[in-house]
N, C-alpha and C positions, 0 to 999 in steps of 0.2 A: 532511646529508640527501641521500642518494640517490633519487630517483624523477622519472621523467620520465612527463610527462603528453602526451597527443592525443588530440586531438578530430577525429573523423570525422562529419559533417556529409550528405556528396553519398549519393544512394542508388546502391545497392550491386550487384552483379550476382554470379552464385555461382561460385567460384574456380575460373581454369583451369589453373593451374598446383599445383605440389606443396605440401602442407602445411608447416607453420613448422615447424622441428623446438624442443622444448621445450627449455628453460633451465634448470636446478635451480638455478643459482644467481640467476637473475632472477623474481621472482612478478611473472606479468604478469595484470592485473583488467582483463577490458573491463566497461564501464557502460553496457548496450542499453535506453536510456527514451525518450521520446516526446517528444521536445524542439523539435518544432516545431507548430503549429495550435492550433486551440483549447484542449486539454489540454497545451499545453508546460506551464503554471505546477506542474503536477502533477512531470513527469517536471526541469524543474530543484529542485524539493523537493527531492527523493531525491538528485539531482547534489551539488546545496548540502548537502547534511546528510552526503553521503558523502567529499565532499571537505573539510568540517571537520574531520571524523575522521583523514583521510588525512593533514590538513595538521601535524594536532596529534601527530600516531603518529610520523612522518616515516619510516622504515625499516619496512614492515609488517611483521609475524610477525620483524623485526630483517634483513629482505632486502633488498638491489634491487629496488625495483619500479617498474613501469613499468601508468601506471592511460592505456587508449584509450577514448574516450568517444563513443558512435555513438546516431546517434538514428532509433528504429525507425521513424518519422513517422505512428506510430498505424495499418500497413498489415501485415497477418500476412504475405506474400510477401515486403517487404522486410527485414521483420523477421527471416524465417526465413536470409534471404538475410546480413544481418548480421549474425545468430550464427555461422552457419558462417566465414563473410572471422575473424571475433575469436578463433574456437578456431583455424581450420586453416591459415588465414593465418598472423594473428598472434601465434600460441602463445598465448591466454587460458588458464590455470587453471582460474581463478575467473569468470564471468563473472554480474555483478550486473543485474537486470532480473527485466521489466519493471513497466509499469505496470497495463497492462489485460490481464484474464484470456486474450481472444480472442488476443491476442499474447504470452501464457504458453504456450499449446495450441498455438504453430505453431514455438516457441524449442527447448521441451525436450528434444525429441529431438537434434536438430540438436549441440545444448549438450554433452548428457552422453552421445549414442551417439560423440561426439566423445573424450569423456578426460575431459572438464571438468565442476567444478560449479557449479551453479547457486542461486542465491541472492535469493529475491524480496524486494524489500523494499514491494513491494504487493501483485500479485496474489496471491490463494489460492484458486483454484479448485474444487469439492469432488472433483473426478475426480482431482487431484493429492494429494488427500489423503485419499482412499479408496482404491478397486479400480486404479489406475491409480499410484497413488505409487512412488516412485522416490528408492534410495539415493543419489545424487547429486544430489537436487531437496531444497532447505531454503526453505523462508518463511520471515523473519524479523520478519513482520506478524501475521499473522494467515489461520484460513480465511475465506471471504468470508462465510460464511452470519452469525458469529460478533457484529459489531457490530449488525447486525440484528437477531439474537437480542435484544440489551439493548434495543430499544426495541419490538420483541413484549411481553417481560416490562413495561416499564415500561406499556404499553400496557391490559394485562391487567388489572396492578396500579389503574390510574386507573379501572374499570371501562368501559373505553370498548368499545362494542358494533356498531358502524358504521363501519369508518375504512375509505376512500378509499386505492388503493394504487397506486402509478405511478412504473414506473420503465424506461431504457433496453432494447432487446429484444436482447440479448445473454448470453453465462454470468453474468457476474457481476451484472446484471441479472435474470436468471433465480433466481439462488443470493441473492439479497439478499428477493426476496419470498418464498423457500421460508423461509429463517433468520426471518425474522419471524414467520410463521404456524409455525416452527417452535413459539415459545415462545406466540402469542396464537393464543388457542380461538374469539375473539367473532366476530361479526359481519364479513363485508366489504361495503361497497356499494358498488364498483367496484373493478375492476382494470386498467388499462392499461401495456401495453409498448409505448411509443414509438419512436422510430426512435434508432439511436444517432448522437451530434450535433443531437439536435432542438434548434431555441431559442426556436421560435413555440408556448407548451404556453396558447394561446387556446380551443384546442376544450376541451381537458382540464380548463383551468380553469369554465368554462362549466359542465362535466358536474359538477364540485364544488357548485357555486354553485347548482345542482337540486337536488342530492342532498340538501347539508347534512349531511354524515357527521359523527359525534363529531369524529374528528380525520383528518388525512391523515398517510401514512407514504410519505417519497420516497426514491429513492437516486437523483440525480443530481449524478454528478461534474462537476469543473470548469465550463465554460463554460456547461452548460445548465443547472446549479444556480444558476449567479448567476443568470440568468435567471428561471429558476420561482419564485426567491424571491422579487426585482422584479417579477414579473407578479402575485403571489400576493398582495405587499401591494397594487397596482397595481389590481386587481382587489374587493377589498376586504374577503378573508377571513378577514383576521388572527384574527378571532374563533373559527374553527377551531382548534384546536392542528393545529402543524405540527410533525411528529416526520423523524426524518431519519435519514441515515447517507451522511457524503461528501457533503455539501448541504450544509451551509454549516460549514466549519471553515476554515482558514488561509489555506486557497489559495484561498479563495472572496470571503471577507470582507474584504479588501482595497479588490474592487467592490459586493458586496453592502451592507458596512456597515449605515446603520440598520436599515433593511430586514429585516435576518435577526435582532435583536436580542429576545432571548426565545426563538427557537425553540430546538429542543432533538434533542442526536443521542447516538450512542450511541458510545462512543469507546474503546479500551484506553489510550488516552495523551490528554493536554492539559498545552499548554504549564506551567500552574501543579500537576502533580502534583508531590508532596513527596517527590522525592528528591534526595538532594546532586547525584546526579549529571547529573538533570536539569534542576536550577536552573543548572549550569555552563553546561550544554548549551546552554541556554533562550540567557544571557546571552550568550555566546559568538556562535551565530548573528544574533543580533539586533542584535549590535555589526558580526560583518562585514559581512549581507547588508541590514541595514538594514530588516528585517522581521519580523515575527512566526512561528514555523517552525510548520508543518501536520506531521501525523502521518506526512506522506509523509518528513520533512527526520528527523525520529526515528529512522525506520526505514532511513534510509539512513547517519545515523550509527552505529544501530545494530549495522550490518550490517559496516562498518570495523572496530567495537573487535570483532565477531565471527572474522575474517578474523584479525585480528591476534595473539585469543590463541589462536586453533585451529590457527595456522601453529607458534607459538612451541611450542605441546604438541606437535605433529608431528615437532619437529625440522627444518622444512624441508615441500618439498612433493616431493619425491621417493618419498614414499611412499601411495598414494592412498587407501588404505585408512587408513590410521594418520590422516586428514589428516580426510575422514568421520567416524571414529571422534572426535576432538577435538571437531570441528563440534557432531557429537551428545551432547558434554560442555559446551556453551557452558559456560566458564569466563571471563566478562567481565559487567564490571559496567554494566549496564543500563540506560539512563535512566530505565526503568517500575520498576527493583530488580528484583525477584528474576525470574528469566528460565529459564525450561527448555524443552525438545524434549521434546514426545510422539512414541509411536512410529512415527507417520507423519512424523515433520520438519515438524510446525508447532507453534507455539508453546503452553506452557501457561497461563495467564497472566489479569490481574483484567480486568476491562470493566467500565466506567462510564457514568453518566448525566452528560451536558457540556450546560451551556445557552451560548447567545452572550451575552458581554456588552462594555459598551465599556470599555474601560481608562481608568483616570486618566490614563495620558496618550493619549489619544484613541486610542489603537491598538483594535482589535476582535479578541477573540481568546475562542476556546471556555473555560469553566471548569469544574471537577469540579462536580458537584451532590451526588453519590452513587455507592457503588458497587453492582453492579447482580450482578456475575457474579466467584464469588473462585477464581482457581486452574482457572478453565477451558478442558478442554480441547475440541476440535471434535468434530463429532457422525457425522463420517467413519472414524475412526482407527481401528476396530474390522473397516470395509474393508480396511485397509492391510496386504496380504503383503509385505514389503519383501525384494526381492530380491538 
């Protein structure tokens, strides 16, 4: 096994010296995620699930390679600042990130006006995947509206006519209540966008607790989803249905546990879907990191075996076009199974209804319910001129 791995940690400032010159016989992968603050458990997912892959592949696309690991620390300047050190520095390729949309909007450029491409294994933006898409930009998650979506539908479905909507005031915040009301026509009786990092959602809950809506529909990630769930039982709503997306799945339920137990999200992956090669996956992770893997750790495995056969189709990375062209053939088998690129570079693919439950052995982890969404694509891609 050839690859040597670094971690860059300190924040960054933007390079004053001359660019890295490229390697053909080295793939060098920087990994730009959010690895410190509230939302680190989000951005070591992605780390963990990408370096399973790496560990298990050994030689990716069969090269040298060398994987630098820098954490954006959730700030779009330093972030933007770190893309460029990992392309023009350090000769990145490929470089994999980020987490959060707001820190996709200040990378991409930088990334791919660079040489290099870029490879989300969270964020999906709808500007990245509409009017603003970009042959060198791949998600291998999802667009953001898209999980949403399934629990609009599911929402619909339940005939609920009143639900309560509240979520972070950012893109992806913004694109998670558009996605919902994409697919649900009923009723809203409130909407709020909070601050992003809120984790006092007392007023919020209060304005619930008047209203009495059919049910509540939240997107909040990490740190303040543990919270809103804990406030929510706290508070003593349970009697609501609480619908979600990124509120309580892997990375959550760790500390949410009881608490989130029954609620329900809308998901493309859960640990228990039935494919071989997600039961490897499942077991694998959970053996090294000693936990249960979030959609985030998925997608960042996913995103390894992605690299690896789109290098091997390439021939190498010398050729940058030939190297896109592969990418846009995902030829690797999938933890979700069958896997395709729509013509904007984001995924085609099923979404499901996941409810929390405890595991036999006490673990807490999302399970399939149902499937919601078969073979779908994003509701952007008809934006997409790719140039």
């Amino acid at each position: 096994m050839t690859r040597k791995i670094l971690t860059l940690l300190a924040a960054s400032t933007i390079l004053a010296g001359p660019a890295a010159a490229q390697d053909d016989d080295t793939l060098t992968i920087g990994v730009l995620l959010t690895l410190s603050g509230p939302a680190a458990v989000l951005g070591e997912m992605a780390r963990d699930g990408f370096q399973l892959a790496a560990d298990e592949i050994g030689e990716i696309g069969g090269m040298k390679t060398e994987i630098i690991i820098a954490d954006d620390e959730q700030k779009p300047d330093i972030a933007a600042n770190k893309a460029r050190e990992l392309v023009e520095r350090d000769g990145a390729d490929i470089v994999i990130g980020p987490i959060f949309s707001n820190i996709a909007g200040a990378i991409v450029k930088p990334v791919t006006d660079a040489g290099a491409i870029l490879i989300s294994p969270n964020a999906g933006p709808s500007n990245l995947a509409g009017a603003e898409c970009n042959k060198a930009f791949f998600s291998v998650s999802y667009q953001n509206d898209q999980n949403h979506e399934v629990m609009g539908a599911y929402a619909k479905e339940q005939g609920y006519d009143n639900v309560f909507l509240i979520a972070p005031n950012y893109q992806a915040g913004k694109d998670s209540l558009a996605g919902f009301k994409h697919s649900y026509d009923g009723g809203v009786a409130g909407e709020v966008f909070t601050q992003l990092g809120q984790l006092d959602f007392s007023a919020e809950l209060a304005q619930i607790a008047a209203m009495q809506p059919d049910a509540v529909f939240a997107f909040m990630p990490g740190g303040m989803g543990v919270n809103l769930v804990k406030q929510y039982r706290q508070a003593g709503l349970e009697s609501i249905p609480f619908l979600s997306a990124f509120t309580v799945d892997e990375s959550t339920l760790p500390a949410q546990q009881d608490a989130a137990v029954g609620f329900f999200s809308g998901t493309n992956w859960a640990p228990d879907l039935d494919t071989p090669e997600n039961t490897a996956f499942v077991t694998a992770f959970e053996e090294k990191f000693g936990k249960v893997p979030a959609s985030y750790a998925a997608h960042g495995y996913d995103a390894a075996r992605l690299i690896d056969a789109a290098v091997r189709a390439a021939g190498g990375i010398g050729d940058k076009d030939a190297l896109i062209a592969a990418l846009e053939g995902a030829q690797f088998a999938s933890v979700r199974g069958d896997f395709a690129f729509g013509a904007n570079h984001f995924p085609v693919q099923d979404f499901y209804l996941a409810e929390v439950v405890k595991r036999d052995d006490g673990q807490f982890a999302t399970s399939i319910v149902k499937p919601i969404f078969q073979d779908y694509a994003d509701n952007y891609v008809a934006e997409c001129q790719m140039n």
